[in-house]
Each structure stands twice: as structure tokens, then as C-alpha cells.
C-alpha positions as CSV (number, residue, x, y, z in Angstrom):
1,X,89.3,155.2,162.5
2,X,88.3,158.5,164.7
3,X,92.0,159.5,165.7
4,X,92.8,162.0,168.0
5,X,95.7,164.2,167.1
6,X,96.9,166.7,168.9
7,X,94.9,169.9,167.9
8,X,95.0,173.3,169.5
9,X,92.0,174.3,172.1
10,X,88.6,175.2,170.6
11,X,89.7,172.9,166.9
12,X,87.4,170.7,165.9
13,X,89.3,167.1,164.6
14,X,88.4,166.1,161.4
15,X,86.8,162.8,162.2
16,X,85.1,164.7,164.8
17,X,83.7,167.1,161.8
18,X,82.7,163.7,160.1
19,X,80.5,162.3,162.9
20,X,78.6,165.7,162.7
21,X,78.1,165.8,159.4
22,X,77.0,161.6,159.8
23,X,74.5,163.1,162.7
24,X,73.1,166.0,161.1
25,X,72.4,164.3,158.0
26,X,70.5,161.6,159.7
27,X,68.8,163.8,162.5
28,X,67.4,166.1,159.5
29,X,66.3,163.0,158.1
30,X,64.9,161.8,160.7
31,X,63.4,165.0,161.7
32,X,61.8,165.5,158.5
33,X,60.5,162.1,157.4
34,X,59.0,161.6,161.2
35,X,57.3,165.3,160.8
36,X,56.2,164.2,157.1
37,X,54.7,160.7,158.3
38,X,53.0,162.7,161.2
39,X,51.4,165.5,159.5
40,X,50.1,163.2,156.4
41,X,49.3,160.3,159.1
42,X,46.0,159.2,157.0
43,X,47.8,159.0,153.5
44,X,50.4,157.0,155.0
45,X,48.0,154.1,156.5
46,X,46.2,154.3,153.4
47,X,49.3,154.1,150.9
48,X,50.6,151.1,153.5
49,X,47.4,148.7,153.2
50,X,47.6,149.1,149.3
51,X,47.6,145.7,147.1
52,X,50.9,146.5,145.5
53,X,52.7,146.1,148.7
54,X,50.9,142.2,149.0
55,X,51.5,141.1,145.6
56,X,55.1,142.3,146.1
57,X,55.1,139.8,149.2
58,X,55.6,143.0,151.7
59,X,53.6,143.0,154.3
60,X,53.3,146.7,156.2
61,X,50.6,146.2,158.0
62,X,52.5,146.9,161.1
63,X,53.5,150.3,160.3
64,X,50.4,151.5,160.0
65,X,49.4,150.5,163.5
66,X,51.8,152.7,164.7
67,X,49.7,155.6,166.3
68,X,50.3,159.0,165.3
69,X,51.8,161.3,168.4
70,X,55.6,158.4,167.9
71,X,56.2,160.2,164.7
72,X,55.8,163.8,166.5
73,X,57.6,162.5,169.3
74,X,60.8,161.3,167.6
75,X,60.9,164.3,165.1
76,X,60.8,166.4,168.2
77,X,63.5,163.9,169.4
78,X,65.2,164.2,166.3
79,X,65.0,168.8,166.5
80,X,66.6,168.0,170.2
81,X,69.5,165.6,168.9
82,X,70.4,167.7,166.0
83,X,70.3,171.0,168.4
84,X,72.9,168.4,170.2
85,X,75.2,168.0,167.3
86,X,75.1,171.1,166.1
87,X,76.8,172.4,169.6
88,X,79.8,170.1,169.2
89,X,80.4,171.1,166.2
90,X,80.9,174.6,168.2
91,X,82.8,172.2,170.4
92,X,80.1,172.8,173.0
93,X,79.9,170.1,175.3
94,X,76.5,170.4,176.2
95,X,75.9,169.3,172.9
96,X,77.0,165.6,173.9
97,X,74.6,165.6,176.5
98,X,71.8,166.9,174.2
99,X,72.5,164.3,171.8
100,X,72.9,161.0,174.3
101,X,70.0,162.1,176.0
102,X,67.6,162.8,172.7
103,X,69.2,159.4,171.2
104,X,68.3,157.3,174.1
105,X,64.8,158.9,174.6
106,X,64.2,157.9,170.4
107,X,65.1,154.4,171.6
108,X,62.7,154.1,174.6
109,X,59.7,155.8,172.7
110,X,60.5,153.2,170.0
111,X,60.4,150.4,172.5
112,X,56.8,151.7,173.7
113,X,55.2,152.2,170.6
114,X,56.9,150.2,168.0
115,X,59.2,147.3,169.6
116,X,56.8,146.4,173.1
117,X,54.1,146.1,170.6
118,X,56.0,143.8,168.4
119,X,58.0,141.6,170.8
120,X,61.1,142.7,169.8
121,X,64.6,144.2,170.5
122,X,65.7,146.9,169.3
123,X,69.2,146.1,168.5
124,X,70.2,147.6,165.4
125,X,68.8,151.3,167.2
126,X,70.5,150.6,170.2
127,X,74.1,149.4,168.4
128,X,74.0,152.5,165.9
129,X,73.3,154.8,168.9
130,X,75.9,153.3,171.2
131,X,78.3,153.4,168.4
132,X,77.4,157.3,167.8
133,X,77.7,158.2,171.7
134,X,80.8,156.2,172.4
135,X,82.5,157.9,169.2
136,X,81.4,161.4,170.6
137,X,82.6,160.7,174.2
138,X,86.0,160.1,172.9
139,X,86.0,163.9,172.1
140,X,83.9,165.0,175.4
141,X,86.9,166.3,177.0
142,X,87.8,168.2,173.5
143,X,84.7,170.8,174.2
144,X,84.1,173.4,176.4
């Protein structure tokens, strides 16, 4: 799946293109969305502990608990990871360490606000980030 060919210094692989493309899509999602729920906090909780959602059998409730500073955080998370991404697809390698780093703070801040709360794990987070991270180490030594 993410082969590495030969390719001259300072050329970005195509599957390495890909996992950027995958990454900036989702960390201007994120980024966006997080920002959205954090600036219109009250409409959220308000639009979450409507009927519609109980007749539907949904229940949200827990969502709204969430306080308001995780979606600031992790859109601020989310700014940092796509900064991340955006230097490897310079072929930066500080980029990687950007990205890890701002991945594995979302998880924790999730954990404390979100999963802690819950009695949860968070194992779909932590699989799709450890699947990201691993897939960018491959092309660590790729970067300047």
C-alpha cells in the first residue's frame, strides 16, 4: 500500500502526497468543525437536547456535557497538526514531529474531557492516529 520507490532527494512519493492530502483534509475538518462547535457552544447544547434526537432513539446528551475550552483546544490541536503536515509535504521533517506530537496531545485532551468522563477507551482515536504516525515514519528519513 505506501511503497517506497526510489525517488531523487527532496521528491515527495506519491503515497506520501496521499497521506497529506488524507491529513489536511481531516485536520481542516477538524480544525473547523471544533472552532464552529466552540464559537456557537450554546446553539450546539441547545440543538443536542432537542426532542427530534429522542424520538429518533439518539441520545446526545453526552455531547453537550462536553465543556467548551475541548473544542478550542483540539481546533488549536488540529492548526498545530495541519502546520505538521503541511511541512512534509515540503519534505520538512519537523513536520513529523509537529504532527505526532499535536495527534497525541488531541488523544490525551480527549481522554480528559471526553473518554475519563465516560469510562472509556479511546481506541478507534488511538488506532487511526497510530496508523497515520507509523505511515509517516516510514518516510521520516525521506525529509530534510
Amino acid at each position: 500500500m505506501f511503497d517506497q520507490q526510489p525517488v531523487p532527494v527532496n521528491q515527495r512519493p506519491r503515497s506520501l502526497s496521499f497521506l497529506c492530502i488524507l491529513s489536511f483534509i481531516g485536520s481542516g475538518m477538524g480544525t473547523v468543525s471544533n472552532l464552529f462547535v466552540y464559537l456557537f457552544h450554546q446553539v450546539f447544547v441547545e440543538t443536542l437536547s432537542d426532542e427530534v434526537y429522542k424520538k429518533m432513539g439518539l441520545d446526545l446528551e453526552f455531547f453537550a456535557q462536553i465543556k467548551k475550552e475541548f473544542f478550542l483546544i483540539v481546533a488549536l490541536l488540529q492548526v498545530v497538526s495541519f502546520t505538521g503536515v503541511l511541512h512534509m509535504w515540503q519534505m520538512r521533517r519537523s513536520g513529523f514531529h509537529l504532527y505526532a506530537i499535536s495527534q497525541l496531545m488531541v488523544l490525551i485532551v480527549s481522554s480528559v474531557y471526553i473518554y475519563n468522563p465516560l469510562h472509556t477507551f479511546p481506541m478507534v482515536d488511538l488506532l487511526f492516529a497510530a496508523i497515520f504516525i507509523l505511515a509517516y515514519l516510514r518516510y521520516r528519513n525521506l525529509m530534510e
